[in-house]
PAFI-441783 format. One record per atom (N, C-alpha, C): residue in one letter; atom name; residue number from 0; x, y, z. Coordinates in nm, 2 decimals, decimal comma. Layout:
<loza><aa>a</aa><at>CA</at><i>NUM</i><u>X</u><v>Y</v><w>Z</w></loza>
...
***
This chain:
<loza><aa>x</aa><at>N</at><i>0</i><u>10,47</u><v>19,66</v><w>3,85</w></loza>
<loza><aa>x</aa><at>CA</at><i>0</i><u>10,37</u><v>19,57</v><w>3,81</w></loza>
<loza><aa>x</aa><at>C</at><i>0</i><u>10,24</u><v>19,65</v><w>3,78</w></loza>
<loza><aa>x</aa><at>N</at><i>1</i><u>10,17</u><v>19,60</v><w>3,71</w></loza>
<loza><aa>x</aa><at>CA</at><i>1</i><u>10,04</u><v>19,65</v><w>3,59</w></loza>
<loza><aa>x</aa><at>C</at><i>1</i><u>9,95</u><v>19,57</v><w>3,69</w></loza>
<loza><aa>x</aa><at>N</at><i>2</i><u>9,86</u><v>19,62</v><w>3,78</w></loza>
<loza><aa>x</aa><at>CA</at><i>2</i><u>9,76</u><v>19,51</v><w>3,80</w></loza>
<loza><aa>x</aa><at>C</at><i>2</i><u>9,59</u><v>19,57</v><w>3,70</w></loza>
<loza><aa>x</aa><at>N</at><i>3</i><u>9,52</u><v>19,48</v><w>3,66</w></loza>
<loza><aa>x</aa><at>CA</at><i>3</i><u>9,39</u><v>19,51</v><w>3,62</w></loza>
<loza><aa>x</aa><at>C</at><i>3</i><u>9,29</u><v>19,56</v><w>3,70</w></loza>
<loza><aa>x</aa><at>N</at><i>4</i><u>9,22</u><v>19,68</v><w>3,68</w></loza>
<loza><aa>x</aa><at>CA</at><i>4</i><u>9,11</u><v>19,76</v><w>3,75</w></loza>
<loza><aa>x</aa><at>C</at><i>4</i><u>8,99</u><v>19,67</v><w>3,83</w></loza>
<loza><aa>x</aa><at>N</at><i>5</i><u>9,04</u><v>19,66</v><w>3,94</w></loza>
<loza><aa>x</aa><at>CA</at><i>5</i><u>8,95</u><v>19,57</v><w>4,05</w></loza>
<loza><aa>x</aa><at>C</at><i>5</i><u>8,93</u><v>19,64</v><w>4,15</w></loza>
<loza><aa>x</aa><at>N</at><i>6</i><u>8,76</u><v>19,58</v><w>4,19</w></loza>
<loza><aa>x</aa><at>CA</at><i>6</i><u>8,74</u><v>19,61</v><w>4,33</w></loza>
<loza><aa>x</aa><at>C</at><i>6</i><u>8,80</u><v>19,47</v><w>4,44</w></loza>
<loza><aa>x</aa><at>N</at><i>7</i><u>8,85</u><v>19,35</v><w>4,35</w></loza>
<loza><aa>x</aa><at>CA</at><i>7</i><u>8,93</u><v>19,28</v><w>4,45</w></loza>
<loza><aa>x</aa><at>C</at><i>7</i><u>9,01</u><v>19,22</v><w>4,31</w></loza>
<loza><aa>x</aa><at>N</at><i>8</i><u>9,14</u><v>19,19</v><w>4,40</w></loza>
<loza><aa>x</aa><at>CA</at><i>8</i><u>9,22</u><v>19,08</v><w>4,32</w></loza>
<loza><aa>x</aa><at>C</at><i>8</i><u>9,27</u><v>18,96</v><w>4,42</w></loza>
<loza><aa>x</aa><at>N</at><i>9</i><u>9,31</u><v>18,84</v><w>4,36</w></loza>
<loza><aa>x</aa><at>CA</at><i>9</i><u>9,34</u><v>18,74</v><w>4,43</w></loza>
<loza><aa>x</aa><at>C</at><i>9</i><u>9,46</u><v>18,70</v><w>4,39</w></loza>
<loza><aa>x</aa><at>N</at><i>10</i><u>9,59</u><v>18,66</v><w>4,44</w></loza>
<loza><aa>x</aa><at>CA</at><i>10</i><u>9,66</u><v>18,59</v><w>4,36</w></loza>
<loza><aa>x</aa><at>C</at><i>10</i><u>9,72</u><v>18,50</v><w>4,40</w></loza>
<loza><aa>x</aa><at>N</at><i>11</i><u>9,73</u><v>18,36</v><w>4,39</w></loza>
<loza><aa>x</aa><at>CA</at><i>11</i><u>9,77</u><v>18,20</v><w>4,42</w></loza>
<loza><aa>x</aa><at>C</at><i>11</i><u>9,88</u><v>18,18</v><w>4,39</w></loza>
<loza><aa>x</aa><at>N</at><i>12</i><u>9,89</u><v>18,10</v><w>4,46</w></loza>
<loza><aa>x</aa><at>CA</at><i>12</i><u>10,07</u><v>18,01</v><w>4,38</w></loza>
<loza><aa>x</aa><at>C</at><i>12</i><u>10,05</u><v>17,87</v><w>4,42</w></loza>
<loza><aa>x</aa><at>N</at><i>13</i><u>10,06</u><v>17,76</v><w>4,35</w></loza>
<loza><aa>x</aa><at>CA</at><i>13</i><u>10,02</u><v>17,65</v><w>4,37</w></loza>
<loza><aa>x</aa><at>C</at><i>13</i><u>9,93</u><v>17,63</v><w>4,50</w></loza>
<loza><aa>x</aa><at>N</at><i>14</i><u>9,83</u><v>17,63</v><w>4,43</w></loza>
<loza><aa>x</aa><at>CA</at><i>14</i><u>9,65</u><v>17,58</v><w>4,49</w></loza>
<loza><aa>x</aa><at>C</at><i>14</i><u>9,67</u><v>17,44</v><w>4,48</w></loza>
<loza><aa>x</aa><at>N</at><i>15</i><u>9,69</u><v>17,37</v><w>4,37</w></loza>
<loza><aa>x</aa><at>CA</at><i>15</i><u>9,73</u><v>17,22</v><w>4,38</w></loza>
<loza><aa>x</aa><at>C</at><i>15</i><u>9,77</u><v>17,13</v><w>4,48</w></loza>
<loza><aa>x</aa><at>N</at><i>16</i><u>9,86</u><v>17,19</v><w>4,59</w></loza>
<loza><aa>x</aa><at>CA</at><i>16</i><u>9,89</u><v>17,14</v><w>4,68</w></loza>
<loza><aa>x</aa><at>C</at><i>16</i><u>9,82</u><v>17,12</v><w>4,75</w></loza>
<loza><aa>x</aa><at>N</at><i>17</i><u>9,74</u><v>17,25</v><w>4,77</w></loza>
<loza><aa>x</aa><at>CA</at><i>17</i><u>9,61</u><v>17,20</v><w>4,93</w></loza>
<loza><aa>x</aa><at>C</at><i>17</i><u>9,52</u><v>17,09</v><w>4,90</w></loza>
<loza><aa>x</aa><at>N</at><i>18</i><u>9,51</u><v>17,03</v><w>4,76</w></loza>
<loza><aa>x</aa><at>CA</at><i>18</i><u>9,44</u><v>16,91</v><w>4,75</w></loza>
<loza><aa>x</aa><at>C</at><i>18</i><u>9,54</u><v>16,78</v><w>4,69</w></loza>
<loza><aa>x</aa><at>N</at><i>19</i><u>9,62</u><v>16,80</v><w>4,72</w></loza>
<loza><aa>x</aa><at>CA</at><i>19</i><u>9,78</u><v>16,69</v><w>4,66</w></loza>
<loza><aa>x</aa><at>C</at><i>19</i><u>9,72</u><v>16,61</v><w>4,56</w></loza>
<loza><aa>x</aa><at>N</at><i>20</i><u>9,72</u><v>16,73</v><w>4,43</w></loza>
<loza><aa>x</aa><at>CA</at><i>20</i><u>9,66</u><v>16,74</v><w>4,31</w></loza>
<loza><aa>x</aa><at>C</at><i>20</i><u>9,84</u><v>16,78</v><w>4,24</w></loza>
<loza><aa>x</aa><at>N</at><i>21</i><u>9,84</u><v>16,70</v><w>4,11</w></loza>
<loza><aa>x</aa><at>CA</at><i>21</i><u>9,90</u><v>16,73</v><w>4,00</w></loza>
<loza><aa>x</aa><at>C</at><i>21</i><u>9,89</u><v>16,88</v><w>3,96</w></loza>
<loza><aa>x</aa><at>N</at><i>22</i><u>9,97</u><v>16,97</v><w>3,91</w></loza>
<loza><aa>x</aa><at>CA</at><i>22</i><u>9,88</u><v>17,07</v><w>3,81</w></loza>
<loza><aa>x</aa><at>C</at><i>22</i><u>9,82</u><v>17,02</v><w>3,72</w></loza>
<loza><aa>x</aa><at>N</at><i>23</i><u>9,86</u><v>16,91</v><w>3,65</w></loza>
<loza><aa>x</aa><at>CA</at><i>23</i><u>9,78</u><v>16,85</v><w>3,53</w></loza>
<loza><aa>x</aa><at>C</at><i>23</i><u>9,62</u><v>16,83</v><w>3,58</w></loza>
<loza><aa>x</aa><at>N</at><i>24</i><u>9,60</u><v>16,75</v><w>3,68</w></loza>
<loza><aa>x</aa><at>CA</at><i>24</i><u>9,44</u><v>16,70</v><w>3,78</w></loza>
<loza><aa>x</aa><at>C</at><i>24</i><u>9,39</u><v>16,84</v><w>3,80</w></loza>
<loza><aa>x</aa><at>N</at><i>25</i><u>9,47</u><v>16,95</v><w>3,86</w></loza>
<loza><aa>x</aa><at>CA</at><i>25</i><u>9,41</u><v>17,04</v><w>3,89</w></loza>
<loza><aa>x</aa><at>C</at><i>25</i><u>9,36</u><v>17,13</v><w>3,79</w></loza>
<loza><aa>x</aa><at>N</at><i>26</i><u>9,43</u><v>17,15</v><w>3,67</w></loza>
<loza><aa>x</aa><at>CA</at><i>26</i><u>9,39</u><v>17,25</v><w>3,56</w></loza>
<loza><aa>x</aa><at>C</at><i>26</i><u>9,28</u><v>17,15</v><w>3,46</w></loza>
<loza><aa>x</aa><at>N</at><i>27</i><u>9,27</u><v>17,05</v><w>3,50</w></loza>
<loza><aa>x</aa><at>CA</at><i>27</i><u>9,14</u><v>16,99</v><w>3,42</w></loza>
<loza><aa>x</aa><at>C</at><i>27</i><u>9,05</u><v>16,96</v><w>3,47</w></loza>
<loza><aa>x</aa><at>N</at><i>28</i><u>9,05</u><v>16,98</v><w>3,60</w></loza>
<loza><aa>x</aa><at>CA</at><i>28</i><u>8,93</u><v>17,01</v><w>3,65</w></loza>
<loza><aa>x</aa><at>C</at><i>28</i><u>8,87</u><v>17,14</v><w>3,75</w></loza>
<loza><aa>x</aa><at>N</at><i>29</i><u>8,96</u><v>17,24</v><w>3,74</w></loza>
<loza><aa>x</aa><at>CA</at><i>29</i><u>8,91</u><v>17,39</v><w>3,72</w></loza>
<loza><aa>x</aa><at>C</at><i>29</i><u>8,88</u><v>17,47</v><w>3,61</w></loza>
<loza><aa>x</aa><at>N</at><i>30</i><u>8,75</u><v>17,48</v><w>3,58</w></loza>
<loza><aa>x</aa><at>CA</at><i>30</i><u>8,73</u><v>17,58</v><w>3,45</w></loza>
<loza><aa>x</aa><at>C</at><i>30</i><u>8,75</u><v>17,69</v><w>3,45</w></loza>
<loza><aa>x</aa><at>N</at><i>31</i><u>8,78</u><v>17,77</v><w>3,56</w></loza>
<loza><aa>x</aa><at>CA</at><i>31</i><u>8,74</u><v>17,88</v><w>3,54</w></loza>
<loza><aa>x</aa><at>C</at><i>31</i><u>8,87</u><v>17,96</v><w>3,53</w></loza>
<loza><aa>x</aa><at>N</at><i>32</i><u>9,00</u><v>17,87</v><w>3,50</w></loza>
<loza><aa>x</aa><at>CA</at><i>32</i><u>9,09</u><v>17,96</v><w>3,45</w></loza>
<loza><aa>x</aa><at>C</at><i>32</i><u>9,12</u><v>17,98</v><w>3,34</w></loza>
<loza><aa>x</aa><at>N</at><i>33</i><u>9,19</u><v>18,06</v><w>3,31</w></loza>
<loza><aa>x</aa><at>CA</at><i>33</i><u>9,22</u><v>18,09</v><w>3,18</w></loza>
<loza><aa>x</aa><at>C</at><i>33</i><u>9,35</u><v>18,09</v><w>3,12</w></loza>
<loza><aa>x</aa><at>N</at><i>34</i><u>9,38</u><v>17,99</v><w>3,08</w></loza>
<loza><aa>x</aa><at>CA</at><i>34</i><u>9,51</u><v>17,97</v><w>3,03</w></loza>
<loza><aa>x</aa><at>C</at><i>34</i><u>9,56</u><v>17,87</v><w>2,89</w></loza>
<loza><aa>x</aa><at>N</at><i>35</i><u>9,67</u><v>17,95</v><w>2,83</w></loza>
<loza><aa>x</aa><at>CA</at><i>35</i><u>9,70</u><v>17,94</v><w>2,68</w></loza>
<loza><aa>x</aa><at>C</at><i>35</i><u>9,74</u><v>17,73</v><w>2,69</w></loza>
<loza><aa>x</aa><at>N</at><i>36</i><u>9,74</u><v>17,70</v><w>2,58</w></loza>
<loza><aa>x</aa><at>CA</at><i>36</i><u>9,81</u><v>17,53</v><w>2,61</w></loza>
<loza><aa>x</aa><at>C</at><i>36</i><u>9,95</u><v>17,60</v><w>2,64</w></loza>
<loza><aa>x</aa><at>N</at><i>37</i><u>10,02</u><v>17,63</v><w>2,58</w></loza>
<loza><aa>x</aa><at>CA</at><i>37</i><u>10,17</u><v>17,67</v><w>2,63</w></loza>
<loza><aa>x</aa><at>C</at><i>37</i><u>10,23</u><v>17,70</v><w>2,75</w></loza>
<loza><aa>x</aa><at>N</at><i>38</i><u>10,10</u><v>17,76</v><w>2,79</w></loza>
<loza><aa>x</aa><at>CA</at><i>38</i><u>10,11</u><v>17,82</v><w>2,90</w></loza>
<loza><aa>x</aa><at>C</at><i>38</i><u>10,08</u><v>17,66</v><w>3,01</w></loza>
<loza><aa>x</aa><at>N</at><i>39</i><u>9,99</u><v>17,63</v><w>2,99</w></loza>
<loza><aa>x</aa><at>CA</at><i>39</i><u>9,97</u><v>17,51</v><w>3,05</w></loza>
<loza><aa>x</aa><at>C</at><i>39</i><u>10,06</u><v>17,40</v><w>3,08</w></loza>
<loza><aa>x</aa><at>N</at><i>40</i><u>10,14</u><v>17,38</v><w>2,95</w></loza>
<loza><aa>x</aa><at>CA</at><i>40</i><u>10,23</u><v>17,31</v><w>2,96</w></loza>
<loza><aa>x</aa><at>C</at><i>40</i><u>10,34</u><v>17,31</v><w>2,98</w></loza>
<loza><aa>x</aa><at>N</at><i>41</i><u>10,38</u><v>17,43</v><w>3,01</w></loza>
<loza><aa>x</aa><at>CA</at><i>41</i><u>10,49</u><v>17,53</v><w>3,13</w></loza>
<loza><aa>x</aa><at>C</at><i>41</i><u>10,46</u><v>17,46</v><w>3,26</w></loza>
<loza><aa>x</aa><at>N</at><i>42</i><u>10,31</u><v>17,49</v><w>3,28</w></loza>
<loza><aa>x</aa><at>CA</at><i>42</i><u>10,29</u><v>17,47</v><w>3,44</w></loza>
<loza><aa>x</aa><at>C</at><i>42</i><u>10,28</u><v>17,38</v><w>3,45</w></loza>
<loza><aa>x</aa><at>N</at><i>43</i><u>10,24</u><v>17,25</v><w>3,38</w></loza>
<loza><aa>x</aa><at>CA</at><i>43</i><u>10,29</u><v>17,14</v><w>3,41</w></loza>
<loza><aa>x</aa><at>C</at><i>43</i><u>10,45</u><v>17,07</v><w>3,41</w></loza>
<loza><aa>x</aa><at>N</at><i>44</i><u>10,50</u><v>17,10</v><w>3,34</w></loza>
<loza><aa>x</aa><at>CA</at><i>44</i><u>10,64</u><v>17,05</v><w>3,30</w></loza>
<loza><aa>x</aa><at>C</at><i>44</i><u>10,71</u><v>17,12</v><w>3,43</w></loza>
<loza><aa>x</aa><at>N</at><i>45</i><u>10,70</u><v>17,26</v><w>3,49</w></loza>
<loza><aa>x</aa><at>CA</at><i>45</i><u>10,77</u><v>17,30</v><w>3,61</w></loza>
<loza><aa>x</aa><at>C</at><i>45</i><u>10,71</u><v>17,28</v><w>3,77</w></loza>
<loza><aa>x</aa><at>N</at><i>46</i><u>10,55</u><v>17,22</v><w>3,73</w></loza>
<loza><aa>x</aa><at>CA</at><i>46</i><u>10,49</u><v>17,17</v><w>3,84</w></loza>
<loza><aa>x</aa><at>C</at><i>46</i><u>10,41</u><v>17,32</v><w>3,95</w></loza>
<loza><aa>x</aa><at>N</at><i>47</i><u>10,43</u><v>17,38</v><w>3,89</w></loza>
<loza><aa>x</aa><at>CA</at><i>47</i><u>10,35</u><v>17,49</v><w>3,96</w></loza>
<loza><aa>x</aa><at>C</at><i>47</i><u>10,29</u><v>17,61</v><w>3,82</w></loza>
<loza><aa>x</aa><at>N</at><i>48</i><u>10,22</u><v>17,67</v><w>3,92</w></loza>
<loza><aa>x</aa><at>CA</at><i>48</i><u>10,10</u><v>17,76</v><w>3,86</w></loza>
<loza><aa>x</aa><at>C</at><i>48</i><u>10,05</u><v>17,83</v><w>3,95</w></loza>
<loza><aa>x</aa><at>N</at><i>49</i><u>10,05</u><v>17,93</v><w>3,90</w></loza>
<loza><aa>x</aa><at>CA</at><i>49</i><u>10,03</u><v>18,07</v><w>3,95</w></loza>
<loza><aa>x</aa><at>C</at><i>49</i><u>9,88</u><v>18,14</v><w>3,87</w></loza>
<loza><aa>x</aa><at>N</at><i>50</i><u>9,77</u><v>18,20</v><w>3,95</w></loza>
<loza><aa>x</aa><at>CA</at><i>50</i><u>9,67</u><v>18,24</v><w>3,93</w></loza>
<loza><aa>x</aa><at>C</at><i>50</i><u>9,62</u><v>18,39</v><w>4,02</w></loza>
<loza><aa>x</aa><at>N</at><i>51</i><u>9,56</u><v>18,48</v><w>3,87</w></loza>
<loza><aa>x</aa><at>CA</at><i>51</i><u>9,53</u><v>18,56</v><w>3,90</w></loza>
<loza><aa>x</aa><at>C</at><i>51</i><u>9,37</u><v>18,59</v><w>3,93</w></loza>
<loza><aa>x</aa><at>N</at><i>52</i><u>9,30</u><v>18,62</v><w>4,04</w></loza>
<loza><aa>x</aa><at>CA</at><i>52</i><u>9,16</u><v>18,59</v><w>3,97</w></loza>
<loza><aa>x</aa><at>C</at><i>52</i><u>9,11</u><v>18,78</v><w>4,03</w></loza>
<loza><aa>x</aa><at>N</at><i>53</i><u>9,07</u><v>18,82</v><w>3,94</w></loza>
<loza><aa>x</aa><at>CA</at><i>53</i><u>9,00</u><v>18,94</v><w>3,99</w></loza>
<loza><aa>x</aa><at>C</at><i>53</i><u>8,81</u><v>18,97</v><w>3,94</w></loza>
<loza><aa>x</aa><at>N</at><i>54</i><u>8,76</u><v>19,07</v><w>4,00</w></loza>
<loza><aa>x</aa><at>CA</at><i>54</i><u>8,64</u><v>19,09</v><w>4,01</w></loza>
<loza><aa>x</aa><at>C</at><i>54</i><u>8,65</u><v>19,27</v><w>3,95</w></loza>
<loza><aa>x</aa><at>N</at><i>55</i><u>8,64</u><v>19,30</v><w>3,81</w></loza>
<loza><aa>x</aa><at>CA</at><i>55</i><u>8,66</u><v>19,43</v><w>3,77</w></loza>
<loza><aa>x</aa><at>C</at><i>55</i><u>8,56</u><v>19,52</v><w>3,80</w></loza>
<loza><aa>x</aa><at>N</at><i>56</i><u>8,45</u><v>19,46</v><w>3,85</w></loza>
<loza><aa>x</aa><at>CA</at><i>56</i><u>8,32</u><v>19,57</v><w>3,82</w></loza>
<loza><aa>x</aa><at>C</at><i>56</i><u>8,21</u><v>19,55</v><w>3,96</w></loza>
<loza><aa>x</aa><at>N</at><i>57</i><u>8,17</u><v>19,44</v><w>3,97</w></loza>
<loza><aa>x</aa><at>CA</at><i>57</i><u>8,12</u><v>19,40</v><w>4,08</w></loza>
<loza><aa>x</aa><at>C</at><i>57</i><u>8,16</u><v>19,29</v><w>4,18</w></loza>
<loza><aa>x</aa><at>N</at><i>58</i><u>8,10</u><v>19,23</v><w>4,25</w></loza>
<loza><aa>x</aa><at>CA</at><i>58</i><u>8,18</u><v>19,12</v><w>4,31</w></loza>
<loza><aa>x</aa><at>C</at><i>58</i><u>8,10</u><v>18,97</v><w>4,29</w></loza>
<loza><aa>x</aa><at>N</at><i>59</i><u>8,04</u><v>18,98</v><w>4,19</w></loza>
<loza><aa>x</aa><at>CA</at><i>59</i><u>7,99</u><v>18,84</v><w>4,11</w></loza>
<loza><aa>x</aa><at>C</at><i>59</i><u>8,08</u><v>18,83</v><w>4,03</w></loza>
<loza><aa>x</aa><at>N</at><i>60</i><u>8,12</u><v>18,88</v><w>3,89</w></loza>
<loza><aa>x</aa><at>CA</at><i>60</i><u>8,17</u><v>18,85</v><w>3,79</w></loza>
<loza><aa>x</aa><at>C</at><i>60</i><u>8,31</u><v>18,86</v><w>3,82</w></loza>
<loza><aa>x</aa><at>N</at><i>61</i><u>8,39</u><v>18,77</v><w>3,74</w></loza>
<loza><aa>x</aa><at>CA</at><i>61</i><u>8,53</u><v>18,80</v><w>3,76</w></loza>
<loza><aa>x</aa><at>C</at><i>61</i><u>8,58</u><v>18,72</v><w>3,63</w></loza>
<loza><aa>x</aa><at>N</at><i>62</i><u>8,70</u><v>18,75</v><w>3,65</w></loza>
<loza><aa>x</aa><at>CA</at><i>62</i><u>8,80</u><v>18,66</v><w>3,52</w></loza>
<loza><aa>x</aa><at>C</at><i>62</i><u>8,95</u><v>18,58</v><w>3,58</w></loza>
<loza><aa>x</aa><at>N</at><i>63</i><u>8,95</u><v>18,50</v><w>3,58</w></loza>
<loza><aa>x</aa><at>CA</at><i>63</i><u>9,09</u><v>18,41</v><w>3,65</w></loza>
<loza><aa>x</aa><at>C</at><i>63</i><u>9,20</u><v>18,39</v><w>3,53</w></loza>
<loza><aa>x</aa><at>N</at><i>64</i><u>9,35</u><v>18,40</v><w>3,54</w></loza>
<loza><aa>x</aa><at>CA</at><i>64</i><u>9,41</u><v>18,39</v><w>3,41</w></loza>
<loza><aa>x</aa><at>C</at><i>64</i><u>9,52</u><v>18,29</v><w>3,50</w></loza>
<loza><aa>x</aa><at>N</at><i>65</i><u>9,58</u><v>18,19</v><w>3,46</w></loza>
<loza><aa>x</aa><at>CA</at><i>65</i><u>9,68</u><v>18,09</v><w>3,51</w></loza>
<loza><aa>x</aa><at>C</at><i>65</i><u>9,82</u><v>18,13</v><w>3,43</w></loza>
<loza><aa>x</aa><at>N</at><i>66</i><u>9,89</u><v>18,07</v><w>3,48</w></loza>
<loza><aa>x</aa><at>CA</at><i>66</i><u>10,04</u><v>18,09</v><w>3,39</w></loza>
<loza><aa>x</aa><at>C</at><i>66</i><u>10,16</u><v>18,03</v><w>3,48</w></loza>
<loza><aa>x</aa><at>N</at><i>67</i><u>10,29</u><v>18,04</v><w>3,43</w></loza>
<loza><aa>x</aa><at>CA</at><i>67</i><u>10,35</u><v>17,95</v><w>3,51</w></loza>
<loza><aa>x</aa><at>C</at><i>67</i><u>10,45</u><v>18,05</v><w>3,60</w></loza>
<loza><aa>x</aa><at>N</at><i>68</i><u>10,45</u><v>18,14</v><w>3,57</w></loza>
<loza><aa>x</aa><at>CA</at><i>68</i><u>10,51</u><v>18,26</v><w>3,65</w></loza>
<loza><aa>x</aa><at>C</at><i>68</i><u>10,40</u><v>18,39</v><w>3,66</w></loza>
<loza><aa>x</aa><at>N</at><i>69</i><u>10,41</u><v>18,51</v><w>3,79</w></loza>
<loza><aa>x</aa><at>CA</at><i>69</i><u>10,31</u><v>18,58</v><w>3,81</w></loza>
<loza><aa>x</aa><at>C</at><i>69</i><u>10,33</u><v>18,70</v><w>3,69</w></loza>
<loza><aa>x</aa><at>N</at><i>70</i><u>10,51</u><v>18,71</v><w>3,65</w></loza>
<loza><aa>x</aa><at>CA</at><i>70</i><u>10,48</u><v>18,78</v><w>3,54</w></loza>
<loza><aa>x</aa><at>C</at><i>70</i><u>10,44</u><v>18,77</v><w>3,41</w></loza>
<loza><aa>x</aa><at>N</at><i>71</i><u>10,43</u><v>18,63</v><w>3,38</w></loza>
<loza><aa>x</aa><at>CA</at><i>71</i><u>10,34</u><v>18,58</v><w>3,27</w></loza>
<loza><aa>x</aa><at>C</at><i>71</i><u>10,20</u><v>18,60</v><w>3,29</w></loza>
<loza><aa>x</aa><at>N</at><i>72</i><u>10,15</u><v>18,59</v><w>3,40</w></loza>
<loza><aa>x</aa><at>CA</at><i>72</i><u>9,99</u><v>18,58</v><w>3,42</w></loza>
<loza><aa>x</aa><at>C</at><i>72</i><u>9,96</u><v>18,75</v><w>3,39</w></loza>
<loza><aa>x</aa><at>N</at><i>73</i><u>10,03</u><v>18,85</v><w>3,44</w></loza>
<loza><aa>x</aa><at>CA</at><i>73</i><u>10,04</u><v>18,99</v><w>3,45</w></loza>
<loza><aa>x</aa><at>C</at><i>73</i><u>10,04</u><v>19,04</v><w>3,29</w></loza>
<loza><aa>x</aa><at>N</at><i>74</i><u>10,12</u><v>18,97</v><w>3,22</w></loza>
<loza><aa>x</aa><at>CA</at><i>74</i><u>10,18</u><v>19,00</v><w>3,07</w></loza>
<loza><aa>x</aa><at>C</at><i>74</i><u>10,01</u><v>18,96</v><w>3,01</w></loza>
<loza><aa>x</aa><at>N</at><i>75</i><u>9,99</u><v>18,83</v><w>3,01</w></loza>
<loza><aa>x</aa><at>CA</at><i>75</i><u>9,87</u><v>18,81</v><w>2,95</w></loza>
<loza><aa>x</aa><at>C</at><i>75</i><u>9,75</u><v>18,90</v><w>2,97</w></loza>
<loza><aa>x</aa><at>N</at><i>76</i><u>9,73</u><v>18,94</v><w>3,12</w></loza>
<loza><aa>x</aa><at>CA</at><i>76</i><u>9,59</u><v>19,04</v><w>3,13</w></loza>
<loza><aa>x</aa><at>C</at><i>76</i><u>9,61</u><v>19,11</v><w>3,11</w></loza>
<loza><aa>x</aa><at>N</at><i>77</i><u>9,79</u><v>19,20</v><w>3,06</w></loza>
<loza><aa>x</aa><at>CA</at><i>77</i><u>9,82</u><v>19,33</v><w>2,99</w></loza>
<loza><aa>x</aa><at>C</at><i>77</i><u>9,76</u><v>19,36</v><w>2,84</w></loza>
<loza><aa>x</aa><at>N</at><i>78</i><u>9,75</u><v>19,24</v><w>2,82</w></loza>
<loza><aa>x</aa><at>CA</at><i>78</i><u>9,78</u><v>19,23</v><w>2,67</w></loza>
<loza><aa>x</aa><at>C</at><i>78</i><u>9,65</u><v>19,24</v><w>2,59</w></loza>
<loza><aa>x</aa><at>N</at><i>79</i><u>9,49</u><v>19,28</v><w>2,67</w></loza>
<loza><aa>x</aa><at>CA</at><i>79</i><u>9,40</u><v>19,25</v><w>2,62</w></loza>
<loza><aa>x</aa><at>C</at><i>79</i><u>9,26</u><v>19,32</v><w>2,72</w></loza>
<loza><aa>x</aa><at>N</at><i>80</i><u>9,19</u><v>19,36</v><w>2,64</w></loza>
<loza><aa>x</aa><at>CA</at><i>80</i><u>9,08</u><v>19,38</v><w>2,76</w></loza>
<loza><aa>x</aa><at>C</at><i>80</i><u>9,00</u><v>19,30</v><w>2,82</w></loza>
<loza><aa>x</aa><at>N</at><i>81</i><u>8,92</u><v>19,33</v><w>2,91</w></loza>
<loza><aa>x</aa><at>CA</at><i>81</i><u>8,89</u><v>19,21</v><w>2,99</w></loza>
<loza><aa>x</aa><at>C</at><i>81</i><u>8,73</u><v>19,26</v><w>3,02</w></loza>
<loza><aa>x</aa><at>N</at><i>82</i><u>8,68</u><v>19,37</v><w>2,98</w></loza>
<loza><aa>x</aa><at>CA</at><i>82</i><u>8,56</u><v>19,44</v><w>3,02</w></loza>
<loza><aa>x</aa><at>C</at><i>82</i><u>8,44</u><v>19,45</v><w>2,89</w></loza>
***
């Protein structure tokens, strides 16, 4: 596994639950992740979602990427810079 250059990373596996939220309730009302409609509609249709959230530089700024498996969320932040 490829992780992206952090001084922290976080990674979730259905968060939805702790508020017995849909993924669909939960992904429309979190903005701050980042994820493709395809990808969305994975995580909906299999009911879970998996989230990466890291902090590359300091510990204000960060970038969160969703997906419906951790190697998809991995594959996506491979795939592009983030800085």
């Amino acid at each position: 596994m490829k992780f992206p250059k952090h001084h922290q990373l976080v990674i979730t596996h259905n968060e939805h639950h702790t508020s017995y939220e849909t993924v669909e309730s939960y992904l429309d009302r979190d903005e701050r992740i980042e994820i493709t409609k395809e990808d969305r509609d994975e995580c909906i249709r299999l009911g879970e979602i998996w989230e990466i959230q890291w902090y590359p530089n300091t510990p204000i700024s960060f970038y969160c990427v969703g997906g419906p498996s951790l190697e998809r969320c991995l594959q996506v932040i491979n795939a592009q810079e983030w800085e």
